[in-house]
N, C-alpha and C positions, 0 to 999 in steps of 0.2 A: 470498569476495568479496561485494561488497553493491553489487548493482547495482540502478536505477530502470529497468525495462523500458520499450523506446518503446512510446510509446501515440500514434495521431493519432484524436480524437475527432471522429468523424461517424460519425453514426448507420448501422447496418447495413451502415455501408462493406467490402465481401467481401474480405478481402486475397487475392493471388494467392495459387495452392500448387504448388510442379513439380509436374508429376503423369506428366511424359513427353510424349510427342509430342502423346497425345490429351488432351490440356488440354482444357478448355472455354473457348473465348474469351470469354465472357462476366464469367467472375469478374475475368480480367486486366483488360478496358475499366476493369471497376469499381476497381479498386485503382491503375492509373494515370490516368484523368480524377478522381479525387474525386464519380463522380457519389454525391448522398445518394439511399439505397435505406431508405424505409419499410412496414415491416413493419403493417400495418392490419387488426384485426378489428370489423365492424359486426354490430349486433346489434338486432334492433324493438324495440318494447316491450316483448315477452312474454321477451324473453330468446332470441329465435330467431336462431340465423346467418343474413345475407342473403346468398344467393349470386349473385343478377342485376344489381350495379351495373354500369353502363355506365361510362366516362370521363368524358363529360359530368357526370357525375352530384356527382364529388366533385373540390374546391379543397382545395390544399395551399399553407399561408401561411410565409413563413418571414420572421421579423422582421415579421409584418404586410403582406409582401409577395407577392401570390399567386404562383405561380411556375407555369411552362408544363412537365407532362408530358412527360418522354420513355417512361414508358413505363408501363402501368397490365394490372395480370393478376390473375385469382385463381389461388390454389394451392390443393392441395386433393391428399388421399392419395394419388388415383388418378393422379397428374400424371407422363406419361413424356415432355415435350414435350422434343426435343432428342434423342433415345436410337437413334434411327435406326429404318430400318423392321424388322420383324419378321412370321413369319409370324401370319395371325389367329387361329392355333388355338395358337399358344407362348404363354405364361403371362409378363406383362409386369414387369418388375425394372425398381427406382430406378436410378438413376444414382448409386453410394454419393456422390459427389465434388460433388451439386448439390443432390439432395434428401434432405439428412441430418435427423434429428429427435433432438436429444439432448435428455436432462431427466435435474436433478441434484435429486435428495433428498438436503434439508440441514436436518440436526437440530440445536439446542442450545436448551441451558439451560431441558429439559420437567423437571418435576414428575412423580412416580407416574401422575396422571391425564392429564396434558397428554400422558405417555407413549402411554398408553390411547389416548386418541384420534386420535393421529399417528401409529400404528400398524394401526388398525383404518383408517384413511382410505388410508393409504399402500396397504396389503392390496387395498383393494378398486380400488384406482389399477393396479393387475397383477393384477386376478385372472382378466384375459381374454390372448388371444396379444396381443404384441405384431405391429404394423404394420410392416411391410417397411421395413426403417429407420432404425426408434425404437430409441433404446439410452438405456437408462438407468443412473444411477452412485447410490450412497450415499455422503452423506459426514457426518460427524457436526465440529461446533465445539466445541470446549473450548477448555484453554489454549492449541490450537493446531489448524489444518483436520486431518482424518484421511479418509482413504479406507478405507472397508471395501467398497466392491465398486466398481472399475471398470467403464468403459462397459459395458455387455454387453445380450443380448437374450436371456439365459436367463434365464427366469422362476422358476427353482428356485432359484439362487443370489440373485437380488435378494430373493426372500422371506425368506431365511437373513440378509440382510444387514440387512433392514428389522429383521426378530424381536431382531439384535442390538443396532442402533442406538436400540432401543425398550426394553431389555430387561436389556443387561448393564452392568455396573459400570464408570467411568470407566479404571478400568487394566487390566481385559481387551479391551478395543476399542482400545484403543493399544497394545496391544501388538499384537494383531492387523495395523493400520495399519500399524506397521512392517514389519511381515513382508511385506505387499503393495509396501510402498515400496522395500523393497532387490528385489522382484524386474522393479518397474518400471528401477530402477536398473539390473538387470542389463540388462533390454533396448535400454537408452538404451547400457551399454556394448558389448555383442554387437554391434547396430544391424545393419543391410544382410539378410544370409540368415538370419542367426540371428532375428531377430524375430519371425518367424512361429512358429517352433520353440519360442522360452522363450515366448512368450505364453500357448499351450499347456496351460502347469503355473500360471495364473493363474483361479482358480475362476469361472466363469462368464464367459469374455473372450466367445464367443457369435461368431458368423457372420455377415459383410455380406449374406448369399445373392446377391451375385453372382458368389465366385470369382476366378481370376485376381488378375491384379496389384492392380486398384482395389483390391477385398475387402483383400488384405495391407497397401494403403497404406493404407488407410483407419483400419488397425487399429493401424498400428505408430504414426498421427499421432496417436490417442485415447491410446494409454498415454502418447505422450510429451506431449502438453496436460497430461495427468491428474499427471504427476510435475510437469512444467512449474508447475502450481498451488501442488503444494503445494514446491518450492522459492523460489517469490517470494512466498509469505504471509509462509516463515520469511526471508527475506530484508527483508521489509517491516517485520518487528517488530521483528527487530535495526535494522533502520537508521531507524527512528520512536523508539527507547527507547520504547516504550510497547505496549499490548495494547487492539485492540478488534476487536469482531466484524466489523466493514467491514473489517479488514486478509482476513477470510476470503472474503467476499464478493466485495471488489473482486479476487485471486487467481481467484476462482473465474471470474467475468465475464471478467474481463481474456484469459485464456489461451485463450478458446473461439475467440478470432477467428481462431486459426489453421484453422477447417473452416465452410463454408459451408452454410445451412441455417435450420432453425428450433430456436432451442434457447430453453430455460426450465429456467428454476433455482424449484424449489417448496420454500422455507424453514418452514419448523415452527421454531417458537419462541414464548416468550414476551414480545413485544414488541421493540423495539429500539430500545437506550438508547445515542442523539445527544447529547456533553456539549457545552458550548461548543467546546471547542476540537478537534472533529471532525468539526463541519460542514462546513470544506473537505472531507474526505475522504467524506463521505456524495455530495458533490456528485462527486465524482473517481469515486465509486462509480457512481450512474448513467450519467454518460458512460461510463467503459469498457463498462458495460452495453449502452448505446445505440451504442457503436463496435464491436462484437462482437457485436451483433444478438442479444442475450438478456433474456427477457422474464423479469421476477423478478415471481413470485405469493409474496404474503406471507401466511402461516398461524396465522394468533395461536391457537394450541396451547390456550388457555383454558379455551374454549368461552364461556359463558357466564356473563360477569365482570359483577359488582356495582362493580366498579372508577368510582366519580362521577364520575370527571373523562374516564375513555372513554366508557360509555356516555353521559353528554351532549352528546356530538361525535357518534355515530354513531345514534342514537334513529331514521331516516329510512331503515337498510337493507335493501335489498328482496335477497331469493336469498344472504344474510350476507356478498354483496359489496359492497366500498363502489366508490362511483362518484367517475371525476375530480372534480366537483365537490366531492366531500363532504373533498376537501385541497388544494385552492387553496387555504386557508387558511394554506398553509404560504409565499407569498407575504408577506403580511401580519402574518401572526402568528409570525415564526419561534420563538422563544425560549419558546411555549407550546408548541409540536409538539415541540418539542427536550426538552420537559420530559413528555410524551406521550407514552411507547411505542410504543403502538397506531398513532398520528397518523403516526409517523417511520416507523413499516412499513409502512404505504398512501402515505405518497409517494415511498418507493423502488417499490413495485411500481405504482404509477399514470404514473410518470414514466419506466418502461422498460417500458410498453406491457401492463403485466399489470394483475392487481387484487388488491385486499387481501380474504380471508379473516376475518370474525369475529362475535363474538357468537353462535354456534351452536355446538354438540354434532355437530350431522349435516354433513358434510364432503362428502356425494357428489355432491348437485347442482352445486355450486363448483367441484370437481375434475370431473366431466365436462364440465364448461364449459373446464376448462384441456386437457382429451384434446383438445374439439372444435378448440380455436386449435391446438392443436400441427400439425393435417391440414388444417385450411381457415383461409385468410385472402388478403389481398389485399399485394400489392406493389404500390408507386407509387413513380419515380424522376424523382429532376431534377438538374438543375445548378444550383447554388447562384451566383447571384451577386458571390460577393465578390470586391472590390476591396483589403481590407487582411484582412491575417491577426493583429488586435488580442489575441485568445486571449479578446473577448466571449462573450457565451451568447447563443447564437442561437435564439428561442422557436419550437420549432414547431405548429403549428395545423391540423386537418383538418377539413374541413366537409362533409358528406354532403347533397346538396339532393335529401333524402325527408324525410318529416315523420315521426315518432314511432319516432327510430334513436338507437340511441348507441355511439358511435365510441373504441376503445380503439388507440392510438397512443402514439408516443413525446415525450418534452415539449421536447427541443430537443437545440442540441449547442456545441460551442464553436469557435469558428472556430482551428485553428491548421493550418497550413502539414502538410504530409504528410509531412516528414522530424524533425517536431515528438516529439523523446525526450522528452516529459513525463507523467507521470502525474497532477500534483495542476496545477490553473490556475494556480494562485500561482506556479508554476516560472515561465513563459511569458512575463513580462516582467524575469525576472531573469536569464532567458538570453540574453534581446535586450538588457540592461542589457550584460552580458559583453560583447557583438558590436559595442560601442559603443565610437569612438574621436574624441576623446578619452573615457576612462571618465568617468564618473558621478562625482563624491565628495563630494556632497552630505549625508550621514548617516557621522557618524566610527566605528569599531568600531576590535577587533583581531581577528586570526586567527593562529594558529600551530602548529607541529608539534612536539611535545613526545617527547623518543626514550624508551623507557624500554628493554627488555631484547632479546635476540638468542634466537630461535627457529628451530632446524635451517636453517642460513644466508641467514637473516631478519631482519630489525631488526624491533622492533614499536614504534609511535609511536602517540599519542593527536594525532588533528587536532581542534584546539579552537577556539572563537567566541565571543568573549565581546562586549558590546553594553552599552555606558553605560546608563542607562535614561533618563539624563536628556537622552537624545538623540531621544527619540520623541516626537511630538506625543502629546498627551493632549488628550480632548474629554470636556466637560461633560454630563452626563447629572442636571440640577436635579430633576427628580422623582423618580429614583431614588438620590438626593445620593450617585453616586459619577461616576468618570473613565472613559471608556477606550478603550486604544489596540490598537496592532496590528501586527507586523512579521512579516517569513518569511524565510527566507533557504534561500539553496543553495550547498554545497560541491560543487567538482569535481577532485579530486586528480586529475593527466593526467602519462602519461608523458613520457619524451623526441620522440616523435614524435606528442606532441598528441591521443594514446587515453586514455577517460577510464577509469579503474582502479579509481575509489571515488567514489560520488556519495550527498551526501548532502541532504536538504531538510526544513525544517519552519516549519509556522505557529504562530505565536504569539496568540491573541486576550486582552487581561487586562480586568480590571473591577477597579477602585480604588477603595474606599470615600473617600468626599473627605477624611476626618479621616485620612489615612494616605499622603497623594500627597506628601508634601513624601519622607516614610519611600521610598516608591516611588523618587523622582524620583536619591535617594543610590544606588541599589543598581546592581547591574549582572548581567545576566542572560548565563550561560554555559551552552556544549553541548559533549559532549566526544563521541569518534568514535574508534574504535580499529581500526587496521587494522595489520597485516603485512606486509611491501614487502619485496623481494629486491632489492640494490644496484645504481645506476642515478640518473639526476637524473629529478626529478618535477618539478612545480607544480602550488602550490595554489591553485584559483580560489577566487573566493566572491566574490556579491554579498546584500545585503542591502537591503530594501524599506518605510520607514514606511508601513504603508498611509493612517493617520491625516494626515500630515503629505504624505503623496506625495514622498516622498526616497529618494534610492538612493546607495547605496553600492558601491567595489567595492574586490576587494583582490587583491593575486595574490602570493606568496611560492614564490622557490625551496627546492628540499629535494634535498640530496644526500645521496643512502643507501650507507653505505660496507659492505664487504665487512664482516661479524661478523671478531674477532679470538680469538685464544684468549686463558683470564684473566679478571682481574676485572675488572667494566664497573659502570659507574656512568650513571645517566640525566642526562637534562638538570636546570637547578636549575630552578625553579619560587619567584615568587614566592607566597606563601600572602596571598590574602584574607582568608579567613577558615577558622576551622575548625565543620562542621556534627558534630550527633548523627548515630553510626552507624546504620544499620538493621538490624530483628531479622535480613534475611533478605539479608545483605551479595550486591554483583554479584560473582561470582567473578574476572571480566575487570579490576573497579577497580582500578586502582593507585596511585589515590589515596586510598589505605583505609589507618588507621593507628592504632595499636589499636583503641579502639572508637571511634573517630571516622572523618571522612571531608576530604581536605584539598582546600578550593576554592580554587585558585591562579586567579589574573589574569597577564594578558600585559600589563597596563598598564607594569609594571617603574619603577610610581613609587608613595612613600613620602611622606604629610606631613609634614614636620618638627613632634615633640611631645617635650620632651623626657625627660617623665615616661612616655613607651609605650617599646615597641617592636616591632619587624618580624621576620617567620620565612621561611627558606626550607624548601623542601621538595625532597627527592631519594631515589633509591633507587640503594643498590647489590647489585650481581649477582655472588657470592660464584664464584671459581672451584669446580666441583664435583671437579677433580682434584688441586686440594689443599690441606690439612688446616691449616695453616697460620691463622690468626686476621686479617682482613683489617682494614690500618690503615687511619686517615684522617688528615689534613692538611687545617686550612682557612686559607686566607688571604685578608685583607680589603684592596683596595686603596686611595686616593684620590687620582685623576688621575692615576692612572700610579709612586703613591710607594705600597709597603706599610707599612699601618699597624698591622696585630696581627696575626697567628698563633695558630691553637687546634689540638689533640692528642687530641679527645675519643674515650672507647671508644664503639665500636662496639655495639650490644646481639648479642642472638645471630640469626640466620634464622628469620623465620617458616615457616609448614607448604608457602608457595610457592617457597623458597629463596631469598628477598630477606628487606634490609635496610631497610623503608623506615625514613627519618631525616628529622627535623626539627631546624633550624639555628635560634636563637634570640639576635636581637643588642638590647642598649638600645641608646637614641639618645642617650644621658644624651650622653656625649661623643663624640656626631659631632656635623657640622655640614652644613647643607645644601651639596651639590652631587654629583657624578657619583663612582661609584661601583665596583669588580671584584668578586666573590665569584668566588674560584678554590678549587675544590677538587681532593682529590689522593688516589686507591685505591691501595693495596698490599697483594696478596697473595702470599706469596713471591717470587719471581724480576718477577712482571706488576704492572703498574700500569697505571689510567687518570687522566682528570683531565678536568671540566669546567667552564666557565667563565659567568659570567652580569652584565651589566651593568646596572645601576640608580642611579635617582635618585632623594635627600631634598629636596624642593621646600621654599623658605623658608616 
């Protein structure tokens, strides 16, 4: 299944956790008021932690708006406020459930040297005990997140895991990662008594030190965060069609808010590449951050790059961190940050409260400045004012009134409603578009459910989207003589009882060269979505968004999923668009793959009348596999209700998936414009199917 996790974006917002009778009331206030809880580290000039601000001392702006303090504290290692009394000669323990300290080491895409040094930094990042608390995980990014060491506080096995993630070969560390992953799985399966038991046999899972129940819940909540991660990366990729390092990132951030605390994600890498059309999700990326209270330090793994176009942005850094100011520019300049590595990894880690890492070889000063925030820092909370839940970005501001300070905080958040299942901004008025009566139907589209085969008493169907193009605004960009526009859209396939079952969403941003918008303006932009459904009525929602134009659309289609039959099946027919070049490294799930081509069908189910062309369908048929027999076909052609020709064509033979796909191929020589049947008709032995598709030749 491919679900969009709920996300509500506000900063360091603590979600409740059962925890049994001894809850802490604190975290629940926090997750039923929506108070915003910022996480604040100040620092003098020299680079020293201040530990003596008063209240008085520091404004908190939200929209430009100062807001009034409920409540202002520092935190700091030693911190057992809440824990009850004790005697003064017993030796004082966190509260696993309030003052937790996680930090995730995350590697990808180092070089031999960049290895080198992300490993010697990592080393000396553990080469001391860890602090009553602190748990630390490995994970390494590739073509996909991997864990090679969950949370733990054994300092033998994180070394084992750094040396590996520093060390070994792309397909020995995934394998490895699987092996961790099925036994995270077992513990999500076992669950209850057994989880303390199989954690166990998990190399370095390591001790709350306080024992009892917290200790166990504590533990059983980390592995399941930690599987939790990496099942909605891979759930994120699949349902984006696409791969980028923020699908890893935003999994990692996202999943933490299930535990209260200070947590920090310390990324090693070579920069990080924002194309256009990921921007939304960079931005998706720091709010989950800042909703999940995780402070991302960004590591540009380098060291000391000759790179022009970074070091002329960063020439002014003092201690090889860059400071807020030194990416405000990303404000302003977007589309050069975006084209900036370096630039795009200092303002994910400036705008969730951390700092960016670069230009240097020596990694230890930077990195004990990230020990020191993990154990000292300041909390400040308020109530936010809002009157409408618009799903704006709300900028946040803190100002320290001491002279020669600098203030590392988070850079804002997005106003939506607390029962708000969105993950990217763009959902947020396309769901409030849905909840809209009368709907919206300002921007024309289609959407539709396309059946293709039965899988152990399953139907499988592609939910498809297709979008005129000539239906989006386009804007003029004269000095860079092209166009361009912008849409998003979301699917919500829902059961009979209004549960959503399949949810899908993406943004569209395009750039048009001007000599090519007329080309543009003909085409039509489709998405296809493949999901498996057990028999039942559904609906399919979806609305769609011009951002250019400010238009919305919406669309809602029933779908009844009938019980699989035995026999030969045949899918739906499909008008063909067009047909594209296959690629070297075909999707195996496609089913609109045909020899070496790829077939782009339209839901328009309209034909210009020409009478020198002609028009193709597209279908697949699904050979019984119990018998042997040679599967016919029948097509017949209707108009208005009177048959006008019948075809008898062979069959090819099954490809290696055991389908038939087929392409229907008619002139228009002698037809004539108006409404149209294609009925076809399977036989294999005793079984037959037959479906059917209506269309129109416009004059």
């Amino acid at each position: 299944m491919r679900y969009f996790t709920i996300v509500m974006i506000f900063p360091c917002l603590l979600a409740a956790i059962e925890q049994g009778p001894e809850t802490r009331r604190q975290e629940v206030i926090r997750a039923v008021t929506q108070e915003v809880l910022l996480d604040v580290v100040v620092r003098d000039h020299k680079g020293r932690l201040i530990r003596d601000l008063r209240p008085e001392e520091i404004e908190v702006y939200d929209d430009g708006v100062r807001q009034k303090l409920t409540s202002f504290r520092l935190v700091t290692g030693s911190d057992v406020a809440g824990l009850g009394s004790e005697a003064p000669s017993s030796p004082k323990r966190l509260d696993p459930m309030r003052h937790l300290r996680l930090v995730s080491l995350v590697y990808e895409g180092l070089d031999n040297e960049a290895r080198r040094l992300a490993r010697g930094a990592s080393m000396d990042f553990l080469k001391d005990t860890l602090e009553q608390n602190l748990y630390v995980a490995v994970f390494v990014i590739g073509e996909r997140l991997h864990v090679l060491q969950p949370f733990t506080n054994d300092l033998v096995q994180l070394r084992k895991a750094v040396e590996r993630a520093t060390t070994s070969p792309y397909p020995q560390f995934v394998a490895e990662a699987q092996a961790i992953r099925k036994q995270l799985e077992a513990m999500e399966a076992e669950g209850g008594a057994a989880t303390e038991a199989v954690s166990t046999n998990i190399p370095g899972r390591g001790r709350s030190d306080t024992g009892g129940i917290a200790g166990a819940s504590t533990s059983a909540i980390m592995a399941q965060m930690t599987l939790n991660m990496l099942n909605f990366e891979e759930t994120l990729t699949r349902a984006q069609q696409s791969r980028s390092s923020l699908f890893s990132l935003v999994s990692l951030v996202k999943e933490q808010v299930a535990l209260p605390g200070r947590k920090t994600v310390i990324y090693f890498t070579r920069g990080l590449e924002v194309p256009e059309n990921t921007i939304e999700l960079l931005k998706s990326t720091i709010s989950a951050a800042n909703r999940s209270g995780v402070s991302v330090y960004g590591v540009d793994a380098r060291g000391l790059t000759l790179d022009a176009q970074n070091s002329s942005r960063q020439q002014s850094v003092e201690g090889a961190s860059v400071t807020p100011e030194q990416v405000r520019v990303f404000d302003t300049g977007m589309s050069s940050i975006h084209a900036n590595t370096q630039q795009a990894l200092g303002n994910l880690s400036v705008s969730t409260g951390g700092f960016l890492v670069a230009n240097t070889n020596d990694f230890r000063e930077p990195l004990q400045h990230v020990h020191e925030e993990l154990l000292t820092y300041y909390e400040a909370s308020y109530m936010p004012q809002i009157t409408e839940y618009d799903g704006k970005f709300h900028r946040l501001s803190v100002k320290v009134n001491r002279p020669d300070t600098r203030v590392q905080s988070r850079s804002g958040y997005f106003a939506l409603p607390a029962n708000q299942d969105s993950l990217f901004t763009y959902e947020f008025p396309l769901l409030r578009a849905l909840s809209l009566s009368p709907p919206p139907g300002d921007l024309s589209y289609y959407t539709g459910a396309v059946r293709l085969g039965q899988q152990g008493g399953k139907t499988r169907y592609s939910l498809v989207i297709e979008v005129p193009l000539k239906e989006l605004k386009v804007t003029e960009e004269k000095d860079k003589r092209r166009y361009r526009t912008r849409f998003s859209f979301l699917v919500l396939l829902k059961d009979r009882e209004g549960q959503i079952v399949e949810r899908f969403s993406r943004d569209f941003p395009f750039e048009v060269p001007s000599d090519r918008l007329q080309e543009f303006s003909k085409r039509s932009f489709l998405q296809a979505y493949y999901v498996t459904l057990p028999p039942g009525r559904y609906t399919l929602e979806s609305a769609i968004m011009d951002q250019e134009g400010e238009k919305t659309g919406i669309r809602r289609v029933s779908l009844m999923v009938l019980a699989p039959r035995p026999g030969i099946g045949i899918s739906s027919i499909s008008l063909v668009r067009r047909t594209d070049p296959g690629t070297a490294e075909p999707d195996p799930e496609d089913s609109f793959r045909f020899q070496n081509s790829r077939i782009v069908p339209t839901l328009e189910n309209q034909v210009q009348f020409a009478p020198e062309r002609g028009f193709s369908f597209y279908f697949v048929v699904y050979p019984s596999s119990t018998d042997s027999s040679k599967p016919q076909l029948l097509m017949e052609l209707s108009k208005d209700g009177t048959p006008i020709g019948t075809a008898r064509p062979d069959l090819p033979a099954a490809n290696e998936r055991s389908e038939i796909p087929y392409v229907a191929s008619f002139p228009m020589a002698n037809l004539q414009p108006g409404q149209y049947e294609l009925r076809a008709v399977v036989r294999q032995g005793a079984s037959s199917s037959e479906e059917k598709t209506v269309f129109t030749i416009n004059p």
